[in-house]
Backbone atoms as SQL, in Angstrom:
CREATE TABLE atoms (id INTEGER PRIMARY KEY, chain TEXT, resi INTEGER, resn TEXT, atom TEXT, x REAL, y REAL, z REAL);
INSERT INTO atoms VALUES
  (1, 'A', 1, 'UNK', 'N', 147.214, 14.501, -131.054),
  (2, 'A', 1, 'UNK', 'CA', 147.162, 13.719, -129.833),
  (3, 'A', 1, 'UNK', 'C', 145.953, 14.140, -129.005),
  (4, 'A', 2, 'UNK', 'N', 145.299, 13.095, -128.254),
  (5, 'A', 2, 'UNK', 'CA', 144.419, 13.801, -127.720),
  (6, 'A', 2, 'UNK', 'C', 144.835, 13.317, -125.987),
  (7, 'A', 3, 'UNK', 'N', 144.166, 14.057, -125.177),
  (8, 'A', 3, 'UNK', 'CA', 144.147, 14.010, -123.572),
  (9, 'A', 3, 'UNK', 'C', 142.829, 13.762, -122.941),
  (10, 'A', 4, 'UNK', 'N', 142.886, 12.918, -121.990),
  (11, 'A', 4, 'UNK', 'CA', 141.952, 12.683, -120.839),
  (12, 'A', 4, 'UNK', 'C', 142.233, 12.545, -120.069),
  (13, 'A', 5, 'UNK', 'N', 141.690, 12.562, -118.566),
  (14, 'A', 5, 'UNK', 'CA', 141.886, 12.905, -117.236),
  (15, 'A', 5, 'UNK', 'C', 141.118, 11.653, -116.815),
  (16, 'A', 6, 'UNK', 'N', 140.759, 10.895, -116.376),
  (17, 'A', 6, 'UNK', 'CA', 139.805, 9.851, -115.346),
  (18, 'A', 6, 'UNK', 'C', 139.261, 10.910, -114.329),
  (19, 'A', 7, 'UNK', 'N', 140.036, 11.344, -113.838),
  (20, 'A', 7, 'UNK', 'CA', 139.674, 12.318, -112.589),
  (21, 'A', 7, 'UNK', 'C', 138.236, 13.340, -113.220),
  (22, 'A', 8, 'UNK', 'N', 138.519, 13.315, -114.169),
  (23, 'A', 8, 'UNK', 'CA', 137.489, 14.767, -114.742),
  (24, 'A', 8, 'UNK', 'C', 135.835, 14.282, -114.948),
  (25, 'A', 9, 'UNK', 'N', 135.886, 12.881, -114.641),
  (26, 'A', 9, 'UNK', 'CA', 134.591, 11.970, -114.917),
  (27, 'A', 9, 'UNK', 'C', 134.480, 11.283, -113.249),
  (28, 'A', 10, 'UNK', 'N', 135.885, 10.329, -112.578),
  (29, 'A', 10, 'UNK', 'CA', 135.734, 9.553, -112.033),
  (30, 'A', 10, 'UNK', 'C', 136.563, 10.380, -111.178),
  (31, 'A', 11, 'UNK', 'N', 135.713, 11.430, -109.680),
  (32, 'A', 11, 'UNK', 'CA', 136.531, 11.941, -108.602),
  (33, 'A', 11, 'UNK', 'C', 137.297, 11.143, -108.641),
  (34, 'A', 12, 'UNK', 'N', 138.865, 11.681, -107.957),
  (35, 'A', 12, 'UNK', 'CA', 140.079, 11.229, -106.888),
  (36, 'A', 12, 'UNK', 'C', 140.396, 9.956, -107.884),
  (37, 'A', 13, 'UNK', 'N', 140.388, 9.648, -108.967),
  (38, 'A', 13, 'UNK', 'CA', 141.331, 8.699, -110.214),
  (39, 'A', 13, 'UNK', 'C', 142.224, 10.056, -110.671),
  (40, 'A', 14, 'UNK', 'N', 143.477, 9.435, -111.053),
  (41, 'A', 14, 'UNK', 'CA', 144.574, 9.654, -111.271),
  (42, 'A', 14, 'UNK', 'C', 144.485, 9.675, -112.256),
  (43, 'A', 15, 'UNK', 'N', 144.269, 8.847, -113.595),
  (44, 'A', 15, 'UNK', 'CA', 144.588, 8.060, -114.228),
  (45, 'A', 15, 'UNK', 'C', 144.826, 8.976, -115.600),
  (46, 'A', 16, 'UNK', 'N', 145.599, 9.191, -116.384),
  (47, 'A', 16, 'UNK', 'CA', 145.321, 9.865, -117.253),
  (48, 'A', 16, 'UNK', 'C', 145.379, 9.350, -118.510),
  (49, 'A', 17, 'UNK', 'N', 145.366, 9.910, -119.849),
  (50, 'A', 17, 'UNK', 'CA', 145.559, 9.109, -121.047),
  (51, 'A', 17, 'UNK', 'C', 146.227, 10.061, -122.076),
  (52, 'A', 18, 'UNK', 'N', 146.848, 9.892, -122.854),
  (53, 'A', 18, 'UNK', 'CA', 147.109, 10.441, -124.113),
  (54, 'A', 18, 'UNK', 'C', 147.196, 9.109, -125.108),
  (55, 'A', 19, 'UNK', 'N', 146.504, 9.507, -126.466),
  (56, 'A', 19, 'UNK', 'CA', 146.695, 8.448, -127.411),
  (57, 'A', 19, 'UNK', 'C', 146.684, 9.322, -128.577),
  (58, 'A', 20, 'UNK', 'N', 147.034, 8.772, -130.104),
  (59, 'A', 20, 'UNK', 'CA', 146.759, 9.811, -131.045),
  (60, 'A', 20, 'UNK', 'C', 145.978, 9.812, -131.748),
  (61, 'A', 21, 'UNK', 'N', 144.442, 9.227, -131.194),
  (62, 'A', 21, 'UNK', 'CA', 143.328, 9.011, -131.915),
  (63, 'A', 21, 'UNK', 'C', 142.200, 8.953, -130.836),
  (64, 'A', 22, 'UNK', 'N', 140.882, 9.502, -131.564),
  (65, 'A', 22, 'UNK', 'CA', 139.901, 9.086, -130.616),
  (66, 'A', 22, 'UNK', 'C', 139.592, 8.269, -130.002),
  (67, 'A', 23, 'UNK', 'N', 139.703, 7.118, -131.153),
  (68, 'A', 23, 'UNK', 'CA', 139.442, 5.532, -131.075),
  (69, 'A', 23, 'UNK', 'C', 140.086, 4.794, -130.102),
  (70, 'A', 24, 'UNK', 'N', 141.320, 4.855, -130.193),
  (71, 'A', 24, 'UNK', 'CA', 142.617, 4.479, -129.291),
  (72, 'A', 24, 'UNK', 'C', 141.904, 4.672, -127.926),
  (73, 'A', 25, 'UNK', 'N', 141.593, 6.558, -127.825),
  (74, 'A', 25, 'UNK', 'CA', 141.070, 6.653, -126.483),
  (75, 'A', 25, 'UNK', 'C', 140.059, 5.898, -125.655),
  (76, 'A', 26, 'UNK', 'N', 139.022, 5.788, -126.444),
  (77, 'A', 26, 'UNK', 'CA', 137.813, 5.474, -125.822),
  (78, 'A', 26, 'UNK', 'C', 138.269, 3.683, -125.547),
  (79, 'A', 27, 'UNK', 'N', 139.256, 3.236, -126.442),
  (80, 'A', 27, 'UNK', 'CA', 139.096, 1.666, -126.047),
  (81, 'A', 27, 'UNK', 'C', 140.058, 1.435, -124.631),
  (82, 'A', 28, 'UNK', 'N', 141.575, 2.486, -124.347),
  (83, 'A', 28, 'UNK', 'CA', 142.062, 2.439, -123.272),
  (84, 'A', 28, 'UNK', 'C', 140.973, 3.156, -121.982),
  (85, 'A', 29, 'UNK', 'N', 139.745, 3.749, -122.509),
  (86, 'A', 29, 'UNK', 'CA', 139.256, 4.053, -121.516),
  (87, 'A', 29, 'UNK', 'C', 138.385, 2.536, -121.093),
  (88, 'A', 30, 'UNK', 'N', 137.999, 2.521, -121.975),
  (89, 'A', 30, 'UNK', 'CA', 137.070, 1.133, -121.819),
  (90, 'A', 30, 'UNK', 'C', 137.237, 0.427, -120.366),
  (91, 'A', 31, 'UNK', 'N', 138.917, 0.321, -120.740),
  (92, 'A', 31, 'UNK', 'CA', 139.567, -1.214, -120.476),
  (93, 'A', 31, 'UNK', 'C', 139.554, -0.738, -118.659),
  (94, 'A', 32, 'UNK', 'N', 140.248, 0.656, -118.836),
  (95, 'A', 32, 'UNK', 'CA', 140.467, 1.231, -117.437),
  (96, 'A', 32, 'UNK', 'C', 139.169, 1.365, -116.929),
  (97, 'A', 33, 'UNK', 'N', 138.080, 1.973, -117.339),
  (98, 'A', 33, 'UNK', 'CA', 136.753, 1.485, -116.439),
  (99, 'A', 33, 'UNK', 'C', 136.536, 0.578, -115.953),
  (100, 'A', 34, 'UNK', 'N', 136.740, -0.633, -116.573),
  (101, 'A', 34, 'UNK', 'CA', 136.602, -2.420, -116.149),
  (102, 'A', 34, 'UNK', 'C', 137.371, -2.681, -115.500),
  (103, 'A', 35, 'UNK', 'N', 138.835, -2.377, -115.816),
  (104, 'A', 35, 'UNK', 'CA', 139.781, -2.926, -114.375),
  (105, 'A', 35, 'UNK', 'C', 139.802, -2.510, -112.924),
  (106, 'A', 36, 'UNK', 'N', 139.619, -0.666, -113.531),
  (107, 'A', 36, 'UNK', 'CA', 139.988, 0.361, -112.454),
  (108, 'A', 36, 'UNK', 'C', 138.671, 0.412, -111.787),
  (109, 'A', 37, 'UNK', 'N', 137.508, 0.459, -112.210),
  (110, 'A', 37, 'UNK', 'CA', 136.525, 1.007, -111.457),
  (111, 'A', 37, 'UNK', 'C', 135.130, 0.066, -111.694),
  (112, 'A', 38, 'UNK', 'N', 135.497, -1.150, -112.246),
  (113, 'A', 38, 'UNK', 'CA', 134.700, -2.189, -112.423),
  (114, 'A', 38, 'UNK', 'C', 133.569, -1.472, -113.027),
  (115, 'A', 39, 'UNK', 'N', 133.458, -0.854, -114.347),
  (116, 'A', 39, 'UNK', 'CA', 132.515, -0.681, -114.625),
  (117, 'A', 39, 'UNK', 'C', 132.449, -0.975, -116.324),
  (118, 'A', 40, 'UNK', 'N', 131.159, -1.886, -116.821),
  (119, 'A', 40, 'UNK', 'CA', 130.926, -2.562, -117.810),
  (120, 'A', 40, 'UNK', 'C', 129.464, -2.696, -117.945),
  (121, 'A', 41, 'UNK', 'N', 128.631, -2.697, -118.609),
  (122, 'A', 41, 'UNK', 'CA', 129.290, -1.576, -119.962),
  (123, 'A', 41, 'UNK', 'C', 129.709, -0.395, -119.359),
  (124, 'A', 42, 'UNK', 'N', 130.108, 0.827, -120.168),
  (125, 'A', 42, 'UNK', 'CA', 130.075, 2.143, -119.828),
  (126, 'A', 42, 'UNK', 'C', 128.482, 3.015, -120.518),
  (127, 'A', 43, 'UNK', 'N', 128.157, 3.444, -119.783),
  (128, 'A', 43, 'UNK', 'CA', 126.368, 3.772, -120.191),
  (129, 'A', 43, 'UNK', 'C', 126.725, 5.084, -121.068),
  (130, 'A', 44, 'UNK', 'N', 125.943, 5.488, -121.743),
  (131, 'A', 44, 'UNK', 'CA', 125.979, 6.742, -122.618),
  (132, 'A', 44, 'UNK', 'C', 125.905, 8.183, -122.004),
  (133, 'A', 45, 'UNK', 'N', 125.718, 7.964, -120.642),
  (134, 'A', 45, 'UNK', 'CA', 126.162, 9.538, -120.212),
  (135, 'A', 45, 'UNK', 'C', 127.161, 9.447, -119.898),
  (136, 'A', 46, 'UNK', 'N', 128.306, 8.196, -119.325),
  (137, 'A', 46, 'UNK', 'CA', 129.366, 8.448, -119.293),
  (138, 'A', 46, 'UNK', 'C', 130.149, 8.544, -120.437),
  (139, 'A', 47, 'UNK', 'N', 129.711, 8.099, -121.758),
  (140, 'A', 47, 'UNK', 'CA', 131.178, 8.043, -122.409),
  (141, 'A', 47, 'UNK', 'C', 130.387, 9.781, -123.030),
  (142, 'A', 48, 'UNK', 'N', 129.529, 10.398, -122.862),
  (143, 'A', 48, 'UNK', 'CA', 129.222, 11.679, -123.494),
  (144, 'A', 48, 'UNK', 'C', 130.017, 12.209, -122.420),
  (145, 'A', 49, 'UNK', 'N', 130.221, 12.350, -121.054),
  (146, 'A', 49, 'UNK', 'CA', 130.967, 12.856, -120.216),
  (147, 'A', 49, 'UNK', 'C', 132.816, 12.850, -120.472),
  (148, 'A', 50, 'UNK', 'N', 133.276, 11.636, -121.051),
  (149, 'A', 50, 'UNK', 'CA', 134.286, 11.676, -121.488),
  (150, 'A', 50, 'UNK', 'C', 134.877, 12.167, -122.634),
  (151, 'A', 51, 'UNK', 'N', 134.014, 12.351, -123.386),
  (152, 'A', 51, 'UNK', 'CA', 134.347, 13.046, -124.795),
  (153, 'A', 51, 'UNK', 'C', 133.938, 14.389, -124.397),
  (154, 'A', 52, 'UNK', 'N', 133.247, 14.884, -123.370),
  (155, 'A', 52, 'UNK', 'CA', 133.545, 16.506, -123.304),
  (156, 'A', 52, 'UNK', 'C', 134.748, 16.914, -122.381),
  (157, 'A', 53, 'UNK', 'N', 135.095, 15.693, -121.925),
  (158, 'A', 53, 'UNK', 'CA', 137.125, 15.979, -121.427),
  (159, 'A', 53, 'UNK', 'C', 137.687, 15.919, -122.222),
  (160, 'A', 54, 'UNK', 'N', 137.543, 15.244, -123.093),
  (161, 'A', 54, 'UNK', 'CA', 138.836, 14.734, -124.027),
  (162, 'A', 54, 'UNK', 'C', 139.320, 16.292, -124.846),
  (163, 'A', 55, 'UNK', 'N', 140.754, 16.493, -125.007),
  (164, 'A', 55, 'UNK', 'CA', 141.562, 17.687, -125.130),
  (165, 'A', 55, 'UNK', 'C', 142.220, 17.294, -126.430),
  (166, 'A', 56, 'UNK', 'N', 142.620, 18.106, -126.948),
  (167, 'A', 56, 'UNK', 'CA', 143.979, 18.110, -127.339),
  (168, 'A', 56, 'UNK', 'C', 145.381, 18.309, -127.290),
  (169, 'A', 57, 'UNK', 'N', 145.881, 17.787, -127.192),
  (170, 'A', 57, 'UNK', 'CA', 147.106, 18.113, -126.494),
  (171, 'A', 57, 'UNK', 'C', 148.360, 18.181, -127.413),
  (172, 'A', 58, 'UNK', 'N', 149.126, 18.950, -127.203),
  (173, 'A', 58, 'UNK', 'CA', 150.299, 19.670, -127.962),
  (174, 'A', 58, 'UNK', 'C', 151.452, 18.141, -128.182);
């Protein structure tokens, strides 16, 4: 399983994620950038910023 935080990229977001794949992750992140924080595309320092949150989780 893996873990992400929104908060750990995007101050004061809540938002968190667990999925059991990378893939999974990055597309629920996608979606939550565009809804949550209107942002489209996501540029390449952010999604390098999100993959150095992304955890594993028990």
């Amino acid at each position: 399983m893996k873990r992400f935080a929104c908060g750990d990229v995007v101050p004061a977001c809540t938002h968190t994620f667990l999925t059991p794949d990378l893939e999974t992750m990055l597309a629920e992140v996608a979606d939550h950038a565009l809804h949550a924080h209107a942002i489209e595309p996501i540029d390449d320092a952010t999604i390098a910023a999100v993959l150095a949150n992304v955890h594993e989780a028990a």
